[in-house]
N, CA, C and O atoms as a GROMACS GRO file, in nm:
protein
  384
    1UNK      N    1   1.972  -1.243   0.324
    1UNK     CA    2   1.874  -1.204   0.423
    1UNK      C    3   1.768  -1.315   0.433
    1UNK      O    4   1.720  -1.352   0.326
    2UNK      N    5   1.721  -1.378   0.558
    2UNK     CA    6   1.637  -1.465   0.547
    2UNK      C    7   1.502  -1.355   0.612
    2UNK      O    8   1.485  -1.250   0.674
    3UNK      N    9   1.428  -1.466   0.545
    3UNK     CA   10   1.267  -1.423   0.548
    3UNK      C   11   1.218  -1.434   0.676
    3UNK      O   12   1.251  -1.544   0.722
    4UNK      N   13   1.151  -1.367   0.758
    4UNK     CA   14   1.120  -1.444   0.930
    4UNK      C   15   0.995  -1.441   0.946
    4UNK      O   16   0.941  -1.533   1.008
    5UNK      N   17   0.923  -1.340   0.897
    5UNK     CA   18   0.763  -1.350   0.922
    5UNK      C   19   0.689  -1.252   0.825
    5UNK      O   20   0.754  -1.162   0.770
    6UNK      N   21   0.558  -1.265   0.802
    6UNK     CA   22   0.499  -1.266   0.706
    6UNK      C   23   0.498  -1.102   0.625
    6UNK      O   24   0.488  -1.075   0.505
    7UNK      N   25   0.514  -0.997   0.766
    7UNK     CA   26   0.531  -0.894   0.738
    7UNK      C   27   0.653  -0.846   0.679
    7UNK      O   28   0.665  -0.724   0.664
    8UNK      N   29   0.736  -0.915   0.647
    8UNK     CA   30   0.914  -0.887   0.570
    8UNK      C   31   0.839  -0.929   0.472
    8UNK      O   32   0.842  -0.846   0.381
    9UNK      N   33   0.772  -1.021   0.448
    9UNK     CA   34   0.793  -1.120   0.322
    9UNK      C   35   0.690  -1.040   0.231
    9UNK      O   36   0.698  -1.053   0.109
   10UNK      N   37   0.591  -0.957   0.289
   10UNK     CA   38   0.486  -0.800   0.174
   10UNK      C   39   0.596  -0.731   0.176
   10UNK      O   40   0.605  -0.694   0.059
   11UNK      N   41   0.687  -0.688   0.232
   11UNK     CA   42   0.764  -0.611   0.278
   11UNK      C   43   0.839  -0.577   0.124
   11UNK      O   44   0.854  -0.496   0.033
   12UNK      N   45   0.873  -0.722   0.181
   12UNK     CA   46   1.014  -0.720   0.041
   12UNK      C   47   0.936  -0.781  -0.105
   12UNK      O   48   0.998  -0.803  -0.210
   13UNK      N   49   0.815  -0.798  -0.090
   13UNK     CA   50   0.729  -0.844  -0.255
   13UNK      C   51   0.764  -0.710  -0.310
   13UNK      O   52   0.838  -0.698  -0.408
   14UNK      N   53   0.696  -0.578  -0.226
   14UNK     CA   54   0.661  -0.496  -0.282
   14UNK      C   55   0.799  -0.397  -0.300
   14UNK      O   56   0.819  -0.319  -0.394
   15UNK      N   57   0.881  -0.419  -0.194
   15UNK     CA   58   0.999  -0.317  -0.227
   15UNK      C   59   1.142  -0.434  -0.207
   15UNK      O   60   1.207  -0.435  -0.102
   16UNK      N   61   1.170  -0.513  -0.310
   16UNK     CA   62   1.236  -0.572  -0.243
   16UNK      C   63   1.413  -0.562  -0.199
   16UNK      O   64   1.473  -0.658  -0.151
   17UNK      N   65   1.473  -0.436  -0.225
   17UNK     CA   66   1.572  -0.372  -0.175
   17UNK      C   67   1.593  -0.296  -0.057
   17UNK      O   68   1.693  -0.236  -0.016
   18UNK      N   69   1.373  -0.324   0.032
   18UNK     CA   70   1.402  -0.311   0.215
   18UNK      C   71   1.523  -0.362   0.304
   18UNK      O   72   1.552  -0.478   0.334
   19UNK      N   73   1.575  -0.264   0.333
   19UNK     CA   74   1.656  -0.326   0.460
   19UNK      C   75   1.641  -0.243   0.602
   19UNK      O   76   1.624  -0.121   0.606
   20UNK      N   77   1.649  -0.333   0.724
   20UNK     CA   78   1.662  -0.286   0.867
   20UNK      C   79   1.759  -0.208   0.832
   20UNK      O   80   1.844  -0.235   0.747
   21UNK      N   81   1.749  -0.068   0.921
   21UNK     CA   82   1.861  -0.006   0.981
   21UNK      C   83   1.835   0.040   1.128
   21UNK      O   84   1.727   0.097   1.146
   22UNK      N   85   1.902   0.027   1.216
   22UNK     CA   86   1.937   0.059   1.338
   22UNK      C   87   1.989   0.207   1.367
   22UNK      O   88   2.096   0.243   1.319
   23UNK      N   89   1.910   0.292   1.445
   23UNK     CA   90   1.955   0.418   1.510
   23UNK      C   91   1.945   0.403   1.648
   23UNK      O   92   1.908   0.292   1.687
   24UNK      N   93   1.970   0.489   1.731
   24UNK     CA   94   2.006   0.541   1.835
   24UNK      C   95   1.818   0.537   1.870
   24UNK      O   96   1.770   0.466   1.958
   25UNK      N   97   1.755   0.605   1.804
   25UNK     CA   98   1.586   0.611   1.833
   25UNK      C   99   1.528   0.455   1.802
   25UNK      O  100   1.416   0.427   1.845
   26UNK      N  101   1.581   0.384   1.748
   26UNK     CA  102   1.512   0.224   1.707
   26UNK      C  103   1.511   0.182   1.563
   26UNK      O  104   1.561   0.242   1.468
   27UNK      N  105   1.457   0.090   1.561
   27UNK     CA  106   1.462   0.038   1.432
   27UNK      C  107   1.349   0.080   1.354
   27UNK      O  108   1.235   0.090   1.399
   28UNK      N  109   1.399   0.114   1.187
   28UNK     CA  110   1.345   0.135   1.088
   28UNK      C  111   1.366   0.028   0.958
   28UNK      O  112   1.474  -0.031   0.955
   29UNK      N  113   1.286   0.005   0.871
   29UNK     CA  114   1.265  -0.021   0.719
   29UNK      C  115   1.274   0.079   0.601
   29UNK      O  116   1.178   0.139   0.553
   30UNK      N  117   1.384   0.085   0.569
   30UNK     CA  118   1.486   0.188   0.445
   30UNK      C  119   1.465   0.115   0.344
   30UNK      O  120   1.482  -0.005   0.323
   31UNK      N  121   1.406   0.239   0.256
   31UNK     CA  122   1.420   0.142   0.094
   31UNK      C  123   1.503   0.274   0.091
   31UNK      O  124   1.469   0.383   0.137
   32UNK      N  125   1.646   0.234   0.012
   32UNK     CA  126   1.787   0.349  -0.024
   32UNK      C  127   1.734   0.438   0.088
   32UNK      O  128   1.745   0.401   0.205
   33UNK      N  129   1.674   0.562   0.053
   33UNK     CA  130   1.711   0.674   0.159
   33UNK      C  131   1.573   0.730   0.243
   33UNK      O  132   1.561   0.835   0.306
   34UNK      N  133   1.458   0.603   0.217
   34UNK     CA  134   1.355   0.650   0.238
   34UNK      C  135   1.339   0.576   0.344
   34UNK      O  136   1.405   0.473   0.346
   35UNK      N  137   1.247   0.605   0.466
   35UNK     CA  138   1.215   0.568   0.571
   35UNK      C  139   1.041   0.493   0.560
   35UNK      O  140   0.976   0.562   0.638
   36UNK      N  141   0.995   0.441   0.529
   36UNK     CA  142   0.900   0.348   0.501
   36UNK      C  143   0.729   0.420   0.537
   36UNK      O  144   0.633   0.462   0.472
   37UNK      N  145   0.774   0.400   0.699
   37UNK     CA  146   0.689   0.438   0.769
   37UNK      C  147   0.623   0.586   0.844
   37UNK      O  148   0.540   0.608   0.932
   38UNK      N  149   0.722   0.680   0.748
   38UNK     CA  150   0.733   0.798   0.793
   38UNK      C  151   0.633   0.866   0.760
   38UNK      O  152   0.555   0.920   0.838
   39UNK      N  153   0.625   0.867   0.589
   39UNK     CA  154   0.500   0.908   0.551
   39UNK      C  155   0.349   0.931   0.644
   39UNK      O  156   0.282   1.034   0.653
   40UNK      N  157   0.328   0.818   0.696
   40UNK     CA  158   0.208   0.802   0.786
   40UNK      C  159   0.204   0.844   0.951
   40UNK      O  160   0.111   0.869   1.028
   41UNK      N  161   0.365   0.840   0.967
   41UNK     CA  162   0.341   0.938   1.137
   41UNK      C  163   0.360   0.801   1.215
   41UNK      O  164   0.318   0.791   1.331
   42UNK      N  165   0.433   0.682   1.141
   42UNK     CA  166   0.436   0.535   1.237
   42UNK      C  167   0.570   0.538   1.310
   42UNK      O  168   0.680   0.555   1.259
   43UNK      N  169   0.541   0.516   1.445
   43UNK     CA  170   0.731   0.526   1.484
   43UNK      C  171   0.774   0.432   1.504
   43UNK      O  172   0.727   0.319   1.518
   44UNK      N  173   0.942   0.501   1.506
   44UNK     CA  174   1.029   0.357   1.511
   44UNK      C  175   1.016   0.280   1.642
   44UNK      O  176   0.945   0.332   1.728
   45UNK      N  177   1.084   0.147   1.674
   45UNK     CA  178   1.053   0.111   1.740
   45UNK      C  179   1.225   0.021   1.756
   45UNK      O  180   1.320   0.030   1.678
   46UNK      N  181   1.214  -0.073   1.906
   46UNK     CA  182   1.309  -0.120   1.880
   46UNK      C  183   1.326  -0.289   1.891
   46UNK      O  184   1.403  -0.371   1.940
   47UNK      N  185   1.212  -0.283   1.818
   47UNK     CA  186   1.162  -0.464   1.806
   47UNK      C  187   1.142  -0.482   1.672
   47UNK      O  188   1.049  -0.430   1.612
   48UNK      N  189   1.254  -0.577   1.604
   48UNK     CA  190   1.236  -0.599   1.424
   48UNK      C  191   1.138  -0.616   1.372
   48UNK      O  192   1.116  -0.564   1.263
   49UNK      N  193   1.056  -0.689   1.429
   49UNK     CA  194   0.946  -0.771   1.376
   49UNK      C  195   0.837  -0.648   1.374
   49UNK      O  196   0.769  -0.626   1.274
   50UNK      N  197   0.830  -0.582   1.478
   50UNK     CA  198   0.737  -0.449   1.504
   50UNK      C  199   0.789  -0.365   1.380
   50UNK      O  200   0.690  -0.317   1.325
   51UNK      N  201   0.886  -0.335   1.326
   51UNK     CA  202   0.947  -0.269   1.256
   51UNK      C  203   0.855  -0.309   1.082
   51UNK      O  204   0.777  -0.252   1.006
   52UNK      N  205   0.912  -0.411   1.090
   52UNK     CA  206   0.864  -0.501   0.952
   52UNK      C  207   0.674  -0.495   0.929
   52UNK      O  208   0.620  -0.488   0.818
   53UNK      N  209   0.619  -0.497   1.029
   53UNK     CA  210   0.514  -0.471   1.069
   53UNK      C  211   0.444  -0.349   1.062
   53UNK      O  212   0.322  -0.357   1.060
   54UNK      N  213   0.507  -0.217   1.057
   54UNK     CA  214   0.477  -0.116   1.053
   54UNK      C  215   0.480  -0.069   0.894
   54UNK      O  216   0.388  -0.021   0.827
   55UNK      N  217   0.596  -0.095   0.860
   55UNK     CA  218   0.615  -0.122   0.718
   55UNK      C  219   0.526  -0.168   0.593
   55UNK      O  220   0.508  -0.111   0.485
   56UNK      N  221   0.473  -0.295   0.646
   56UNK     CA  222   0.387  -0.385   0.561
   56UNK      C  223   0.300  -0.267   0.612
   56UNK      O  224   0.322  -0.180   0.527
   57UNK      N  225   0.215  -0.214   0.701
   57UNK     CA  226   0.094  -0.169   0.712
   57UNK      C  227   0.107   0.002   0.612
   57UNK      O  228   0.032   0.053   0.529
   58UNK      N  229   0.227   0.044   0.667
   58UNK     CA  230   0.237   0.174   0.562
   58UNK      C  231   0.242   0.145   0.406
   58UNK      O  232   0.192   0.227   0.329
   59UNK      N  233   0.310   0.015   0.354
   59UNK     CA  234   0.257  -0.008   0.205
   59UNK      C  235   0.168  -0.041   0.198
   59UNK      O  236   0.182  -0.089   0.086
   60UNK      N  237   0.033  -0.071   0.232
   60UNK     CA  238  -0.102  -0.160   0.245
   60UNK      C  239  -0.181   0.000   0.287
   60UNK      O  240  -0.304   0.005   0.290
   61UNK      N  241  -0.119   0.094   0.309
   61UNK     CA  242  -0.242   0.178   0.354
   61UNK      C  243  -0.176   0.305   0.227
   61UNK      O  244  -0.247   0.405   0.222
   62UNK      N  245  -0.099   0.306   0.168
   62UNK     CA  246  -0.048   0.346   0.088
   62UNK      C  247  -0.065   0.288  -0.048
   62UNK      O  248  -0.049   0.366  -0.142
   63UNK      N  249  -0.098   0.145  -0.080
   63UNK     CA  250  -0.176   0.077  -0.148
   63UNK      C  251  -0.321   0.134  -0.216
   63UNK      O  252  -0.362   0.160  -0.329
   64UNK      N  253  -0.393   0.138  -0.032
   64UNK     CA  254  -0.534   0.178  -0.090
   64UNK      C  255  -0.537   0.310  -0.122
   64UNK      O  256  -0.590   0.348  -0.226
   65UNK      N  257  -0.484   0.390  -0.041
   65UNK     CA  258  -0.480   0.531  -0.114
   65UNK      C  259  -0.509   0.598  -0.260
   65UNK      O  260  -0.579   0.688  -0.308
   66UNK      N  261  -0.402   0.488  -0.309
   66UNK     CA  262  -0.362   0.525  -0.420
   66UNK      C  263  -0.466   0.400  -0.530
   66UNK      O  264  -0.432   0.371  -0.645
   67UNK      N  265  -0.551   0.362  -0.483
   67UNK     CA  266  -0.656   0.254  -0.539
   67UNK      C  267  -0.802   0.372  -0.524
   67UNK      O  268  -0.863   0.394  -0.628
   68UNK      N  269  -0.836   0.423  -0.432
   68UNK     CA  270  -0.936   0.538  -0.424
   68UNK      C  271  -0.932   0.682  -0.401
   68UNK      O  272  -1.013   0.746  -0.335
   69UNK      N  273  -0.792   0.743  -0.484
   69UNK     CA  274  -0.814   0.895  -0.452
   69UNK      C  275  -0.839   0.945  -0.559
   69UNK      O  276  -0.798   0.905  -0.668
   70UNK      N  277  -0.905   1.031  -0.542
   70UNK     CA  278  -1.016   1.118  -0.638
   70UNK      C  279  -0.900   1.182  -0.727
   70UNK      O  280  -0.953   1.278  -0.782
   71UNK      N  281  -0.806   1.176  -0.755
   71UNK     CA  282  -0.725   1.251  -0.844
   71UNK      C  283  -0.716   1.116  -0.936
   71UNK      O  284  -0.755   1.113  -1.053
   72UNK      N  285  -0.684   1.051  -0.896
   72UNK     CA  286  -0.682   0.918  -0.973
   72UNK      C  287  -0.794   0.833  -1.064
   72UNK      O  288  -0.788   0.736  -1.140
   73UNK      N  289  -0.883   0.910  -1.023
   73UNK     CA  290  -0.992   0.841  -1.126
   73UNK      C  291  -1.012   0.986  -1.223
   73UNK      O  292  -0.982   1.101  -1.190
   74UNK      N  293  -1.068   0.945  -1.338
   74UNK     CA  294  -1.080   1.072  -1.431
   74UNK      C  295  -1.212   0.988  -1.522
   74UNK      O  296  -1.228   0.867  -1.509
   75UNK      N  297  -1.303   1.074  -1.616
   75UNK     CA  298  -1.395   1.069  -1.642
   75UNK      C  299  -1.430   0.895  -1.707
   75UNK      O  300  -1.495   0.798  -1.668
   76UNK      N  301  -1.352   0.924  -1.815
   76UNK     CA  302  -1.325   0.769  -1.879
   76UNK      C  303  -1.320   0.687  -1.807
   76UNK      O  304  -1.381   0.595  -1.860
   77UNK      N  305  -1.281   0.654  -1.705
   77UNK     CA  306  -1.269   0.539  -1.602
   77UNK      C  307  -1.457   0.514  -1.538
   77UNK      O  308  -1.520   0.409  -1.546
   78UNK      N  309  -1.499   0.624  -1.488
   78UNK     CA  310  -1.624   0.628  -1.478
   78UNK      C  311  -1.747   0.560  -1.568
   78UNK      O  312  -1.830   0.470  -1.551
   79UNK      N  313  -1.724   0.620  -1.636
   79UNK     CA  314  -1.784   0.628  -1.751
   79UNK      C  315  -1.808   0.434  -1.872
   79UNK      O  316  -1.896   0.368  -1.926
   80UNK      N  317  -1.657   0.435  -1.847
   80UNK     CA  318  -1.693   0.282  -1.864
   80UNK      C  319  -1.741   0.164  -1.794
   80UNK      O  320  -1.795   0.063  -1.841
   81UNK      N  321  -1.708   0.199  -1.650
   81UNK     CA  322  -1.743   0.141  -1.531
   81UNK      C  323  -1.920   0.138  -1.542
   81UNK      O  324  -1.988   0.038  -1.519
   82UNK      N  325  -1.958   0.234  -1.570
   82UNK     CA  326  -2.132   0.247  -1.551
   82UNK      C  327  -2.151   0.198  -1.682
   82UNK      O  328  -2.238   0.111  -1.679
   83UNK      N  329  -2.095   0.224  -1.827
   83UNK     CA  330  -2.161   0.112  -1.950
   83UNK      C  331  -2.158  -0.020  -1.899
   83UNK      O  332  -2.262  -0.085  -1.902
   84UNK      N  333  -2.032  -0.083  -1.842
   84UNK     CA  334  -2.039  -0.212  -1.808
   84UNK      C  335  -2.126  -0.278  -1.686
   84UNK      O  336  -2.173  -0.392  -1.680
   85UNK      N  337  -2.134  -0.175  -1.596
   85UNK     CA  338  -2.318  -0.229  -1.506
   85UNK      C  339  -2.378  -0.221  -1.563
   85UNK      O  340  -2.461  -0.311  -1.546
   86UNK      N  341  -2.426  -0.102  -1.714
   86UNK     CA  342  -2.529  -0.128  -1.774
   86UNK      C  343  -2.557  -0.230  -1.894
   86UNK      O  344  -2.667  -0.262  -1.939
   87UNK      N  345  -2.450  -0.265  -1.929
   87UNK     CA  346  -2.506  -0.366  -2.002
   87UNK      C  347  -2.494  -0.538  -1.940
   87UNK      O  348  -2.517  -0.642  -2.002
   88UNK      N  349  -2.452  -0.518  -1.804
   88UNK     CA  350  -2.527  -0.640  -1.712
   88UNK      C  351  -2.608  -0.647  -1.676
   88UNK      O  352  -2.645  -0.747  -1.615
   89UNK      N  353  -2.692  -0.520  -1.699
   89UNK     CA  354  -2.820  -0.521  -1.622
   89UNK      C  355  -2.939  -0.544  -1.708
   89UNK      O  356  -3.054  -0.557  -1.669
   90UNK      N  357  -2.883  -0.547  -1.868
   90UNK     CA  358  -2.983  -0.556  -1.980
   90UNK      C  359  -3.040  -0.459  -2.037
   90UNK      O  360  -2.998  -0.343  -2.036
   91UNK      N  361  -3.133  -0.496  -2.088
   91UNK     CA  362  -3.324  -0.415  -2.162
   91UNK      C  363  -3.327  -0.353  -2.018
   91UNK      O  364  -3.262  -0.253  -1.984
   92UNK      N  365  -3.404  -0.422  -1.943
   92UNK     CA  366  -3.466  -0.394  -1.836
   92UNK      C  367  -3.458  -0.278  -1.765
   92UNK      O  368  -3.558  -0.249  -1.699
   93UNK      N  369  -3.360  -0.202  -1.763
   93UNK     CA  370  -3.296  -0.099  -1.679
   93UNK      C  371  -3.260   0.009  -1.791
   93UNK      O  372  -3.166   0.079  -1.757
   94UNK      N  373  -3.302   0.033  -1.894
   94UNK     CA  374  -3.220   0.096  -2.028
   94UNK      C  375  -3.312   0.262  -2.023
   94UNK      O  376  -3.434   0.273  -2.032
   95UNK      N  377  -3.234   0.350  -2.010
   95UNK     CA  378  -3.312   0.496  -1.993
   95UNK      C  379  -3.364   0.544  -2.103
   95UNK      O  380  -3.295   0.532  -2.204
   96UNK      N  381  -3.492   0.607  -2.114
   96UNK     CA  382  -3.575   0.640  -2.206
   96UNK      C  383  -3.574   0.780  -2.230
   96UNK      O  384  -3.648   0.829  -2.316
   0.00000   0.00000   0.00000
């Protein structure tokens, strides 16, 4: 499979057993039995590059999701996050 533009090439970093498949409704990005872009409500289309494109944007918005959802952070994570502003911030800022 050659590489064609930039959106195959996140495409396949992140899943790299993506392949085009062709239906009757247009083209999709299949990893094995999964449809890429479905999750998010993106439709098929029948231009590759649009395809590959839709793709990269459903892993990239599926990315951040999963970088800021509130199930995903838990106390400890917090918690060290604010010792480490506080001890950049010094004496100066230290609660009494």
């Amino acid at each position: 499979m050659k590489i064609e533009n930039k959106f195959q090439r996140k495409v396949l970093k992140r899943h790299p057993n993506a392949t085009l498949t062709y239906t009757e409704t247009g083209v999709r990005v299949m990893v094995g039995d999964t449809f890429l872009a479905e999750e998010f409500y993106l439709p098929e289309t029948h231009d590759a590059d649009k395809a590959w494109e839709y793709a990269a944007l459903a892993c990239r918005t599926r990315q951040q999701f999963n970088r800021t959802h509130p199930m995903r952070m838990d106390l400890s994570d917090i918690e060290s996050k604010i010792n480490r502003i506080n001890k950049r911030r010094g004496n100066r800022h230290k609660r009494k």
